[in-house]
N, C-alpha and C positions, 0 to 999 in steps of 0.2 A: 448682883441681882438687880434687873430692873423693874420694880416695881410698875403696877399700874391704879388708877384711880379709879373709882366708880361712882359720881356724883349723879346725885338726883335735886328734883326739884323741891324735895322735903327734907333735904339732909342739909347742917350745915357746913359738916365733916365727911368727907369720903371715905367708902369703904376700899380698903387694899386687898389687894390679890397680887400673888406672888409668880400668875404666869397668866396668859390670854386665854389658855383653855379654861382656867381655875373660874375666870372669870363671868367666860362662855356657861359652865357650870352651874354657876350662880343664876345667871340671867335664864336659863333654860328651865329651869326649877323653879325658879320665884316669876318668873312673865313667860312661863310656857313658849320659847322660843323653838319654833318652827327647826329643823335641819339646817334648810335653805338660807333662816336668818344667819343661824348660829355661825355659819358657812363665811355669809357677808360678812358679820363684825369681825372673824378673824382676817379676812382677805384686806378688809380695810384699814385692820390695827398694822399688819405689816405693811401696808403701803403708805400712809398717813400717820402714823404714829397716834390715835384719835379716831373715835366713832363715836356719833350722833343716833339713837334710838328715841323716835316718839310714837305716841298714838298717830294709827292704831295698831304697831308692829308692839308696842308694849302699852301696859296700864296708865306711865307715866315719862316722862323725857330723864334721859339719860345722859350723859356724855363721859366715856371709856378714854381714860387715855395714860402715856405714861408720866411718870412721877418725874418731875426734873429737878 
C-alpha cells in the first residue's frame, strides 16, 4: 500500500491516508473543497506524485504527496 502525506503549515507530523480519495475526503470536509478542486488534486496526485493547495483554494497551504 502506498501511502500518502498530508502536511500542513501547522503540523509538524503528517497526517496519513491510505488512498487519494481518502484523502480528497478529508480535505473536502475540513476546507470545503469545491468538485472541480477535489477533481484537480486527484488529477495531479496521478500525474506528479504531489499536490500543492493554498489560499484562497483552502484556509491554509497544503502539500499532498506520497510517502517514500
Amino acid at each position: 500500500m502506498r501511502w500518502l502525506e498530508l502536511y500542513d503549515v501547522t503540523d509538524s507530523h503528517p497526517r496519513l491516508f491510505d488512498s487519494p480519495e481518502t484523502a480528497v475526503r478529508y480535505l473536502r470536509v475540513h476546507e470545503r473543497l469545491a468538485p472541480e478542486q477535489q477533481q484537480y488534486v486527484l488529477d495531479t496526485l496521478s500525474q506528479q506524485n504531489r499536490c500543492e493547495l493554498n489560499p484562497p483554494v483552502t484556509r491554509k497551504s497544503y502539500v499532498l504527496k506520497f510517502k517514500e
